[in-house]
Jmol script that loads the backbone (N, CA, C; Angstrom):
load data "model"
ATOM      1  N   UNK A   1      54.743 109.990 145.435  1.00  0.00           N
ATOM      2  CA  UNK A   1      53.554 110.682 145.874  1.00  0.00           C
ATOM      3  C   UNK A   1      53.465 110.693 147.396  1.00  0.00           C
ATOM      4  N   UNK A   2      53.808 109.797 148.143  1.00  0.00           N
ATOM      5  CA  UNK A   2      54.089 109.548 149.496  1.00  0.00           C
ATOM      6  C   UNK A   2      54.843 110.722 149.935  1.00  0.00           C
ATOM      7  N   UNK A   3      55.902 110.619 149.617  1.00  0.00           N
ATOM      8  CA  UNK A   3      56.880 112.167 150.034  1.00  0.00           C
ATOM      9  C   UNK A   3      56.023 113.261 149.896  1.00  0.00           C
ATOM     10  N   UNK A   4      55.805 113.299 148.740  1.00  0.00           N
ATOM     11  CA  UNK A   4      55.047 114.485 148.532  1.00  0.00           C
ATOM     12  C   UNK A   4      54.228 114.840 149.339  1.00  0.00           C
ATOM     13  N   UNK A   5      52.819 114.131 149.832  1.00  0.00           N
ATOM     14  CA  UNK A   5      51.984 114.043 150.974  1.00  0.00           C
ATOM     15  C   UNK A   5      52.671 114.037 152.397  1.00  0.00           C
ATOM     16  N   UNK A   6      53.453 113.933 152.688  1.00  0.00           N
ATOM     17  CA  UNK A   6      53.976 114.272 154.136  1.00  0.00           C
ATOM     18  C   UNK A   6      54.350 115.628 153.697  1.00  0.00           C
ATOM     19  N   UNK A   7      55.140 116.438 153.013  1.00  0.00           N
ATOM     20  CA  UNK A   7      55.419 117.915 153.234  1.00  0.00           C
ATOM     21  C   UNK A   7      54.445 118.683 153.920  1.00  0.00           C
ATOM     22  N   UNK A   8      52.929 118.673 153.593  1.00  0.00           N
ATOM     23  CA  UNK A   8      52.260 119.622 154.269  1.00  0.00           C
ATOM     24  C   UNK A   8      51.865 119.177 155.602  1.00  0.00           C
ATOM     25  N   UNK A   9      52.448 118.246 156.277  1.00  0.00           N
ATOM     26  CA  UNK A   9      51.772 117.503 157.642  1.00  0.00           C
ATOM     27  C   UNK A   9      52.622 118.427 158.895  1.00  0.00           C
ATOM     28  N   UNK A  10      53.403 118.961 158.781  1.00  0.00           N
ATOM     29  CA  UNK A  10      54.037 119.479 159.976  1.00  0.00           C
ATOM     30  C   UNK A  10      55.112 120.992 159.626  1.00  0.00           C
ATOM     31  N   UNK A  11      55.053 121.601 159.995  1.00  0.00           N
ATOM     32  CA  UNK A  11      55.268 123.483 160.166  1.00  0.00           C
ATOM     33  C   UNK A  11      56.988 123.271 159.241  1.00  0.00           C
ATOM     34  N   UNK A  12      57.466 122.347 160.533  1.00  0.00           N
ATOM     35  CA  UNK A  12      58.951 121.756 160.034  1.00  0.00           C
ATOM     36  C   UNK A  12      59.071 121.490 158.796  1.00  0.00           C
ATOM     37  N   UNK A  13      58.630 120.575 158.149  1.00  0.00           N
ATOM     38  CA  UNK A  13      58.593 119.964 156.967  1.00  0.00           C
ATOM     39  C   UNK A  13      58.489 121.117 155.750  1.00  0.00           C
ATOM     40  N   UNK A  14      57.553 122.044 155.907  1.00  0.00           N
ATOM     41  CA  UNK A  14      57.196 123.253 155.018  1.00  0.00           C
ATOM     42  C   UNK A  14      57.768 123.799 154.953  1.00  0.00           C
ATOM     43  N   UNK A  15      58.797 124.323 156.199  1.00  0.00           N
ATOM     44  CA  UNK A  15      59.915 124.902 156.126  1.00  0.00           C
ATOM     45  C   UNK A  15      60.788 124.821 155.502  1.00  0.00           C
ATOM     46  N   UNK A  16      60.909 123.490 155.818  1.00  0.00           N
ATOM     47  CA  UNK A  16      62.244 122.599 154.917  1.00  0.00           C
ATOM     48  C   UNK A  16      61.949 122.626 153.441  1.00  0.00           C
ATOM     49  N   UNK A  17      60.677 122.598 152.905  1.00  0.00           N
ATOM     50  CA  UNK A  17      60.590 122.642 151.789  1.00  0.00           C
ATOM     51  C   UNK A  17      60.673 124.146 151.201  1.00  0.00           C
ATOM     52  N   UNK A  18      60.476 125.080 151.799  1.00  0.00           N
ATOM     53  CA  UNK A  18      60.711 126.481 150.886  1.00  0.00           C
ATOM     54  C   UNK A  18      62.482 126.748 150.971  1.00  0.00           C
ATOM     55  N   UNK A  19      62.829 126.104 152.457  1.00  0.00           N
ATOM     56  CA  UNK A  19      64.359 126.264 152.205  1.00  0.00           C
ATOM     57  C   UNK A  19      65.148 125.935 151.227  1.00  0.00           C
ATOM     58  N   UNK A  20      64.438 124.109 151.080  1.00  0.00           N
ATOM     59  CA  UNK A  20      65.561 123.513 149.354  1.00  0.00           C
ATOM     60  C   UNK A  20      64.913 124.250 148.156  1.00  0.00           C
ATOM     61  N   UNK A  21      63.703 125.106 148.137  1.00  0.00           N
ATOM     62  CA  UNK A  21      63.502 125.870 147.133  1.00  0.00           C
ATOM     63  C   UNK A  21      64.007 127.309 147.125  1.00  0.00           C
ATOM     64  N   UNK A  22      64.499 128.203 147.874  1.00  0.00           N
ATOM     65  CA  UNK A  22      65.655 128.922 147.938  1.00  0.00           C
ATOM     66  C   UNK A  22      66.491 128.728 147.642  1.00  0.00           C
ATOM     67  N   UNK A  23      67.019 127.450 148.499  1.00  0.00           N
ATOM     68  CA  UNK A  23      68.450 126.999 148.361  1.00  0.00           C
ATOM     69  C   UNK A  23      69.026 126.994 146.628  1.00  0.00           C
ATOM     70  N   UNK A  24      68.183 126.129 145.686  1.00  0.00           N
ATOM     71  CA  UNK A  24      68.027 125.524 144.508  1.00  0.00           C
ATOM     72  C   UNK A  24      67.497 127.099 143.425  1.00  0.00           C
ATOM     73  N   UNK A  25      67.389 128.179 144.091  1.00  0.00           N
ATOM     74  CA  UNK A  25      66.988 129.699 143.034  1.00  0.00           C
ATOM     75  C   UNK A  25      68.881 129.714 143.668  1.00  0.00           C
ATOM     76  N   UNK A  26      69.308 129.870 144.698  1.00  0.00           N
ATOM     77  CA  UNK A  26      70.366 130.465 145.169  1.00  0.00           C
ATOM     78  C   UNK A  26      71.847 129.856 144.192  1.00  0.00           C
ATOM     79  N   UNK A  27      71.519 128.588 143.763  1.00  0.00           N
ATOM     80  CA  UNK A  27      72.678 128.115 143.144  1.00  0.00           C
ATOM     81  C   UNK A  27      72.780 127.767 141.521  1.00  0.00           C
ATOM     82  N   UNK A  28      71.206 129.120 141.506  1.00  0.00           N
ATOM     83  CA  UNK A  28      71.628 129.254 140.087  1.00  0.00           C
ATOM     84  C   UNK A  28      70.554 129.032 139.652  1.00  0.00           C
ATOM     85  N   UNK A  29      68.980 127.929 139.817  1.00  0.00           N
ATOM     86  CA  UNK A  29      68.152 127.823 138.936  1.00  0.00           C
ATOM     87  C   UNK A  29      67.115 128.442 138.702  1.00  0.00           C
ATOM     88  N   UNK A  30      66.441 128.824 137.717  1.00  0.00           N
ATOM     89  CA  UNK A  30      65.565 129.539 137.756  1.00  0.00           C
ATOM     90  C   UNK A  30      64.504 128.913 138.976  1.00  0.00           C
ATOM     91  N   UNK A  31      63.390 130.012 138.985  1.00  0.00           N
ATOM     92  CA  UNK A  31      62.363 130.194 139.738  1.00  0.00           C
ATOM     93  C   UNK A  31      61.242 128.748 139.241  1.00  0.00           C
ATOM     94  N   UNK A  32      61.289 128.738 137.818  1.00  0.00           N
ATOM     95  CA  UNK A  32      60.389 127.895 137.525  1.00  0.00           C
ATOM     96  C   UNK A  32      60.997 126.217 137.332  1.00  0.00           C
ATOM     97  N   UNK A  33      62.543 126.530 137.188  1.00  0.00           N
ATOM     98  CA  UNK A  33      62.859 125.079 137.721  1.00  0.00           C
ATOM     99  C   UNK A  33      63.092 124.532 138.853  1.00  0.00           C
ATOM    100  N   UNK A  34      63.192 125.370 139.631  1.00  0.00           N
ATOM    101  CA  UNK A  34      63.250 124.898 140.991  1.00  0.00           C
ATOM    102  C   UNK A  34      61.601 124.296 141.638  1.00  0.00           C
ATOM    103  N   UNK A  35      60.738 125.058 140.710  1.00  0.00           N
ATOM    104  CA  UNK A  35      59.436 125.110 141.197  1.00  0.00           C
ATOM    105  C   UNK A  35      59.228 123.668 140.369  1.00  0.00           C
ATOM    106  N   UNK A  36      59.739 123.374 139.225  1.00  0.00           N
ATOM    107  CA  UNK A  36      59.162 122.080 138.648  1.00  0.00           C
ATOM    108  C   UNK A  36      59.639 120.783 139.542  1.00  0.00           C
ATOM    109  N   UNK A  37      61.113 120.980 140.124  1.00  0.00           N
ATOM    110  CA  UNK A  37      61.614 119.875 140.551  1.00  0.00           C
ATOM    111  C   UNK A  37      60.880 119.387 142.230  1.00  0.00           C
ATOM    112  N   UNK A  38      60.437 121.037 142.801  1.00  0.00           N
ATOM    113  CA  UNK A  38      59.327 120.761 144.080  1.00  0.00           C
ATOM    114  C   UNK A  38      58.136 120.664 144.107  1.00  0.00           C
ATOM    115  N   UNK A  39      57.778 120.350 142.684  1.00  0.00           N
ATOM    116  CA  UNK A  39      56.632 120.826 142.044  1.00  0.00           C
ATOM    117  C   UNK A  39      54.890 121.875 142.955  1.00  0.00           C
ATOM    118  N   UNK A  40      56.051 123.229 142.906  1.00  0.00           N
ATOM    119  CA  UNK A  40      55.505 124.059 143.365  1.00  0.00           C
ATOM    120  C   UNK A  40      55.230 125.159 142.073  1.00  0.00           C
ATOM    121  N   UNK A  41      54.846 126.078 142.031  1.00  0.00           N
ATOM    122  CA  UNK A  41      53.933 126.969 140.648  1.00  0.00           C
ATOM    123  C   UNK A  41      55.342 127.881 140.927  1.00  0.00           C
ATOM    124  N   UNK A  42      55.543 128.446 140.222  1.00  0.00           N
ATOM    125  CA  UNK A  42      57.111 129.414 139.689  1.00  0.00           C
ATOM    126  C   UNK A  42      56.569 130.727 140.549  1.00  0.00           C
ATOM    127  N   UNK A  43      55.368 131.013 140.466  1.00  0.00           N
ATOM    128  CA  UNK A  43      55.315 132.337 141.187  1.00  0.00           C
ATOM    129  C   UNK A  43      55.444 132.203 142.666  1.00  0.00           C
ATOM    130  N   UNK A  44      54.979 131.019 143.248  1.00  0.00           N
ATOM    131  CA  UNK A  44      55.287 130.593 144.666  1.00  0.00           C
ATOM    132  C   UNK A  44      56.802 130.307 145.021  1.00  0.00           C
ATOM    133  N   UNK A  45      57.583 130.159 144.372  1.00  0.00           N
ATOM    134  CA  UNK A  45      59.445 129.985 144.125  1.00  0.00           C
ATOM    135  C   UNK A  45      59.687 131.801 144.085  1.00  0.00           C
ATOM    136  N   UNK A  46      59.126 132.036 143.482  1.00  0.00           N
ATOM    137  CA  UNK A  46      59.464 133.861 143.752  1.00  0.00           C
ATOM    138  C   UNK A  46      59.269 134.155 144.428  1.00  0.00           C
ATOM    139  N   UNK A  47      57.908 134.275 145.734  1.00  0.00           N
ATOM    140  CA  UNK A  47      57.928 134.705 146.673  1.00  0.00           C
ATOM    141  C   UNK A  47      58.377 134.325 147.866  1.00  0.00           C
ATOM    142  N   UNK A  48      59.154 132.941 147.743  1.00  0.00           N
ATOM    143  CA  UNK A  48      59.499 132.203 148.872  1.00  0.00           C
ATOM    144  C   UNK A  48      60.945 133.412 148.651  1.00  0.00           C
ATOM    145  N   UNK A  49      62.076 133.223 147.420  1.00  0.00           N
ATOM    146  CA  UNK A  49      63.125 133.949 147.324  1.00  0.00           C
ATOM    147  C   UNK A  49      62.658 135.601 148.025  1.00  0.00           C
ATOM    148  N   UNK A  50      61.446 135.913 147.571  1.00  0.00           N
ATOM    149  CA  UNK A  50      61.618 137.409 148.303  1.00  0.00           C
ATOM    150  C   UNK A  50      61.463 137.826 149.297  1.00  0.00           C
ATOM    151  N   UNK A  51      60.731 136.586 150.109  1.00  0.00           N
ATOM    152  CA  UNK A  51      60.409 136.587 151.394  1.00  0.00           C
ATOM    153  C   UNK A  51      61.589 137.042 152.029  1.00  0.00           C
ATOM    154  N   UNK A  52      62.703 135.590 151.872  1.00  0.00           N
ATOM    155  CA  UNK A  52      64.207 135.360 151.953  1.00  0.00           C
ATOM    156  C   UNK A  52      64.632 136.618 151.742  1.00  0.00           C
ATOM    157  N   UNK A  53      64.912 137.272 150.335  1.00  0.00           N
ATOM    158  CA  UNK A  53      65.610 138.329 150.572  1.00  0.00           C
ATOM    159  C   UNK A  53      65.106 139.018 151.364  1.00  0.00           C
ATOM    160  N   UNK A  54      64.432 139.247 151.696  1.00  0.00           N
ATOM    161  CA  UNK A  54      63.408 141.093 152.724  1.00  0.00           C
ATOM    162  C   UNK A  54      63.905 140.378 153.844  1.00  0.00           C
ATOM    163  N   UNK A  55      63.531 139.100 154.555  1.00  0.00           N
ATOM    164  CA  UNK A  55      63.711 139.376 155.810  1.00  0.00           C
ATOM    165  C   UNK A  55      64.069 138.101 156.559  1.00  0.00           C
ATOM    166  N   UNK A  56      64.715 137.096 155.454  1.00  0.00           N
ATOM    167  CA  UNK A  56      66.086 136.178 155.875  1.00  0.00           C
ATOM    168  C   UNK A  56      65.141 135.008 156.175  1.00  0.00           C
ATOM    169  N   UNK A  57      65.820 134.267 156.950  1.00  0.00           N
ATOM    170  CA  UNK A  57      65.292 132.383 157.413  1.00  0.00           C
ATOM    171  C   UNK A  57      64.200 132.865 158.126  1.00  0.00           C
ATOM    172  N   UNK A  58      63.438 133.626 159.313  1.00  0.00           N
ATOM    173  CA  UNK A  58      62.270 133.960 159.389  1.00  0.00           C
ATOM    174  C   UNK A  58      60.689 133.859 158.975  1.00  0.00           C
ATOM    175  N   UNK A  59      61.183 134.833 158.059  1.00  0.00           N
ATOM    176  CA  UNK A  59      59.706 134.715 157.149  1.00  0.00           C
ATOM    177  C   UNK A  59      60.001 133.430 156.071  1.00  0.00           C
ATOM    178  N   UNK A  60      60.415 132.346 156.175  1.00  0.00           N
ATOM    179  CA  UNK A  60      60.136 131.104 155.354  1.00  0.00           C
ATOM    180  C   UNK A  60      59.225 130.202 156.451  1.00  0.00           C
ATOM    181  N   UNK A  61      59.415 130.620 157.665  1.00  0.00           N
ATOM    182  CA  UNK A  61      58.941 129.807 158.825  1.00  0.00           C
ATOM    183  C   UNK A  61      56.921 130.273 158.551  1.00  0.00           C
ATOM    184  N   UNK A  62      56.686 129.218 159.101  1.00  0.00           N
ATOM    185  CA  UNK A  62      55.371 128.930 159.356  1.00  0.00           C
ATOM    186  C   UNK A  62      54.739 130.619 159.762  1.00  0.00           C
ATOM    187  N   UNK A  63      53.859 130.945 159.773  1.00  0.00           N
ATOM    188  CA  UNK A  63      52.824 131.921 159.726  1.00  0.00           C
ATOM    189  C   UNK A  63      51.858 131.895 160.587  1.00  0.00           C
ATOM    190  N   UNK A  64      50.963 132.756 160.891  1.00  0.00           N
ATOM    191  CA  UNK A  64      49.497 132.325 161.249  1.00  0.00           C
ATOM    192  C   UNK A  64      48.935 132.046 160.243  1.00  0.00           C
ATOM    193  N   UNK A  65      48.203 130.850 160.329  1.00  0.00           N
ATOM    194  CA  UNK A  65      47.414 130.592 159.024  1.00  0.00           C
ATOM    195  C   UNK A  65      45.514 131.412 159.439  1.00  0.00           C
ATOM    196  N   UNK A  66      45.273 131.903 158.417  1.00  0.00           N
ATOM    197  CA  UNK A  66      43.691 132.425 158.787  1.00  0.00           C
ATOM    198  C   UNK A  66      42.446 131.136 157.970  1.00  0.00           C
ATOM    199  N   UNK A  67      41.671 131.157 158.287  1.00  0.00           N
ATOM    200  CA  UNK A  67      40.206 130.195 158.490  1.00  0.00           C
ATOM    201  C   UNK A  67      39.628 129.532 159.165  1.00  0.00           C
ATOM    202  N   UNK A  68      38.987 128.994 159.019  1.00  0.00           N
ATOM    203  CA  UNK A  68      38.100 128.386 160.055  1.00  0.00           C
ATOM    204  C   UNK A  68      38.793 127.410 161.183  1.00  0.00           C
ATOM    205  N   UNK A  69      38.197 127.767 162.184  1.00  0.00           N
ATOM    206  CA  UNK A  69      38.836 127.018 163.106  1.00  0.00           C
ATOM    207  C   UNK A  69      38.404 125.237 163.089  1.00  0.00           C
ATOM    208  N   UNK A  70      39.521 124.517 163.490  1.00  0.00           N
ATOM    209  CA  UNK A  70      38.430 123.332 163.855  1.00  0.00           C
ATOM    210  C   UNK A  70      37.644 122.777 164.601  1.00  0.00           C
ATOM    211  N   UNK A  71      36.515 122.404 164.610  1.00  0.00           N
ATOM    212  CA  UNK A  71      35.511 121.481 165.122  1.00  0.00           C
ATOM    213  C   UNK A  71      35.834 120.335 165.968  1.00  0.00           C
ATOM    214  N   UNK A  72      37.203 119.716 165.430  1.00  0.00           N
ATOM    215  CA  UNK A  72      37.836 118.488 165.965  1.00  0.00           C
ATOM    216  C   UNK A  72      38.839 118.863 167.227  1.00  0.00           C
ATOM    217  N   UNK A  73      38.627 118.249 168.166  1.00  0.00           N
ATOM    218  CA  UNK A  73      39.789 118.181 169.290  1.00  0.00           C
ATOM    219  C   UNK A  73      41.223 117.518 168.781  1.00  0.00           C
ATOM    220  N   UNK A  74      42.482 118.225 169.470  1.00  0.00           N
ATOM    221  CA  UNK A  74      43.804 117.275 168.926  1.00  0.00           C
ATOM    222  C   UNK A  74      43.464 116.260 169.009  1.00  0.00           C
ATOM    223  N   UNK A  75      42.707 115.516 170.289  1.00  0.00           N
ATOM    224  CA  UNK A  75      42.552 113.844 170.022  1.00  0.00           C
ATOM    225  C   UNK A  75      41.834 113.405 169.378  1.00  0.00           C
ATOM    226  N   UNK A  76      40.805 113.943 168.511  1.00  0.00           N
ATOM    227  CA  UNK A  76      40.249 113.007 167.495  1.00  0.00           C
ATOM    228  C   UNK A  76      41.609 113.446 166.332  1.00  0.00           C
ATOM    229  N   UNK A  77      41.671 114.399 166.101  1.00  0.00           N
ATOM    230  CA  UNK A  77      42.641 114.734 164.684  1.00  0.00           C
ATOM    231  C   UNK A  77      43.470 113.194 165.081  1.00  0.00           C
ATOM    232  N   UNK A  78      44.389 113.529 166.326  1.00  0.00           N
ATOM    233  CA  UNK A  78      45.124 111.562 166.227  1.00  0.00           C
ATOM    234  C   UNK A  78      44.296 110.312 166.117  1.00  0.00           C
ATOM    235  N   UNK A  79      43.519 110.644 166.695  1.00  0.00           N
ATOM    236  CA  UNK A  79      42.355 109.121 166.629  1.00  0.00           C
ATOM    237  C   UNK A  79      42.714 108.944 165.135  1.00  0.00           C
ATOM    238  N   UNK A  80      42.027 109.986 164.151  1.00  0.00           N
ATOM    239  CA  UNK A  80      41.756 109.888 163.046  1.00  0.00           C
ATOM    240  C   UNK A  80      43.002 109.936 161.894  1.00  0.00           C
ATOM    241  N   UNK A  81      44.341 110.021 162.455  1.00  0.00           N
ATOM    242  CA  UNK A  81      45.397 110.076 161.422  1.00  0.00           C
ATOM    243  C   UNK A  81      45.761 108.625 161.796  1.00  0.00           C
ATOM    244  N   UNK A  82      46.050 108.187 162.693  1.00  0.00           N
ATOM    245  CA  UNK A  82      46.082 106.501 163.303  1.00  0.00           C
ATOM    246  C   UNK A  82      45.197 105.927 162.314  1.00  0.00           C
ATOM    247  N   UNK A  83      44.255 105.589 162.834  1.00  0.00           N
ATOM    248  CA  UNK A  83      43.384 104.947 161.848  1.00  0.00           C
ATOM    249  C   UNK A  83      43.548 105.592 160.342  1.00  0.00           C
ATOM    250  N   UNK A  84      43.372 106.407 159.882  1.00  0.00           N
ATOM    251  CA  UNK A  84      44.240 106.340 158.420  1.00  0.00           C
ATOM    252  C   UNK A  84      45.606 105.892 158.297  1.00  0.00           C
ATOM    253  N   UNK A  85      46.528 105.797 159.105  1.00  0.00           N
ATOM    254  CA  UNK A  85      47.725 105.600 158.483  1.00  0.00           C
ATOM    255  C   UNK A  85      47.870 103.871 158.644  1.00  0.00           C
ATOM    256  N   UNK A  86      46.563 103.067 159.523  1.00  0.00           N
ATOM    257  CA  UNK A  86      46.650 101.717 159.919  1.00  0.00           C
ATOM    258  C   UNK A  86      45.843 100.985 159.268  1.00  0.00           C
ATOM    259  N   UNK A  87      45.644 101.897 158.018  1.00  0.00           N
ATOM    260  CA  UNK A  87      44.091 101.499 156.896  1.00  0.00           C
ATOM    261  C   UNK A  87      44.613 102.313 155.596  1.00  0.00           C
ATOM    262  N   UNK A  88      46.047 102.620 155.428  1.00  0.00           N
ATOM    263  CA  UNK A  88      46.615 103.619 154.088  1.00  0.00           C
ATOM    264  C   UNK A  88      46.368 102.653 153.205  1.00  0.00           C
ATOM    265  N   UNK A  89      46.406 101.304 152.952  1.00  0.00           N
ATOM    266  CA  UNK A  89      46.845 100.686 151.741  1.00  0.00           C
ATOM    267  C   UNK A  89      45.107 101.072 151.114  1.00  0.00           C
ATOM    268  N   UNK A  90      44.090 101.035 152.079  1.00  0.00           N
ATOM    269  CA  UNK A  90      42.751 100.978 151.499  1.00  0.00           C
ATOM    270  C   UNK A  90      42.552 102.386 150.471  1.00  0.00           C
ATOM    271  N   UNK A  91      43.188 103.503 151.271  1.00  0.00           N
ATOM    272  CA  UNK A  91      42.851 104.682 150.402  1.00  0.00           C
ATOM    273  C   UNK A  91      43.974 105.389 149.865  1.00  0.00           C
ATOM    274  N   UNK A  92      45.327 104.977 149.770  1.00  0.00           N
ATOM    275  CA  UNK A  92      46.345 105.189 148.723  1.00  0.00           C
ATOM    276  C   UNK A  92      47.119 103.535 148.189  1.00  0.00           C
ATOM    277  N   UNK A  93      46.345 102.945 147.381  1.00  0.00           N
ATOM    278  CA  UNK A  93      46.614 101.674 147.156  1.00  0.00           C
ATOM    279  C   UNK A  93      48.061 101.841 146.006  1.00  0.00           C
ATOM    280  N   UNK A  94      47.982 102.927 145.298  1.00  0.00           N
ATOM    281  CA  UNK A  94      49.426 102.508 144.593  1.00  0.00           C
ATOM    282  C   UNK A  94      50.247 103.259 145.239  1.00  0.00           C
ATOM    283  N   UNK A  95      50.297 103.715 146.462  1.00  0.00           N
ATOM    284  CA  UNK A  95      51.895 104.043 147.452  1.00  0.00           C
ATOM    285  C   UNK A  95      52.431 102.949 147.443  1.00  0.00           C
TER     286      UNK A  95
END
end "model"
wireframe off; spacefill off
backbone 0.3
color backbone group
């Protein structure tokens, strides 16, 4: 579950994760097993592949994301991932 929770923390990481889910449609598995083993939904494994096909390593990369902006300055967001990650056992006790 740990792994899992770092994928969405950084642009890189997301990347990396639609890549081994390409990679893993590319050498053969279906859409929905590739999606079980990243445990991502089968229709999100399809559009990562079509992204890929239309318009290559590119469009797997990070996006503008749209909503609300934040309220928080970068330095509280660190204040506040510090202190969670120096207080994890309190609020993910079976990692």
């Amino acid at each position: 579950m740990a792994i899992r929770n770092e994928i969405p923390r950084s642009e890189e990481s997301r990347y990396d994760h639609r890549l081994h889910g390409v990679f893993l449609v590319s050498e053969g598995m279906s859409c929905y097993e590739a999606g079980r083993i990243l445990c991502e939904d089968s229709r999100t494994m399809e559009r990562w592949v079509m992204r890929f096909n239309e318009k290559g390593f590119n469009d797997l990369r990070e996006g503008k994301r749209s909503g609300r902006p934040s309220e928080l300055t970068p330095q509280q967001i660190d204040t506040i991932s510090a202190d969670l990650k120096a207080h994890s056992q309190y609020f993910f006790p079976f990692t």
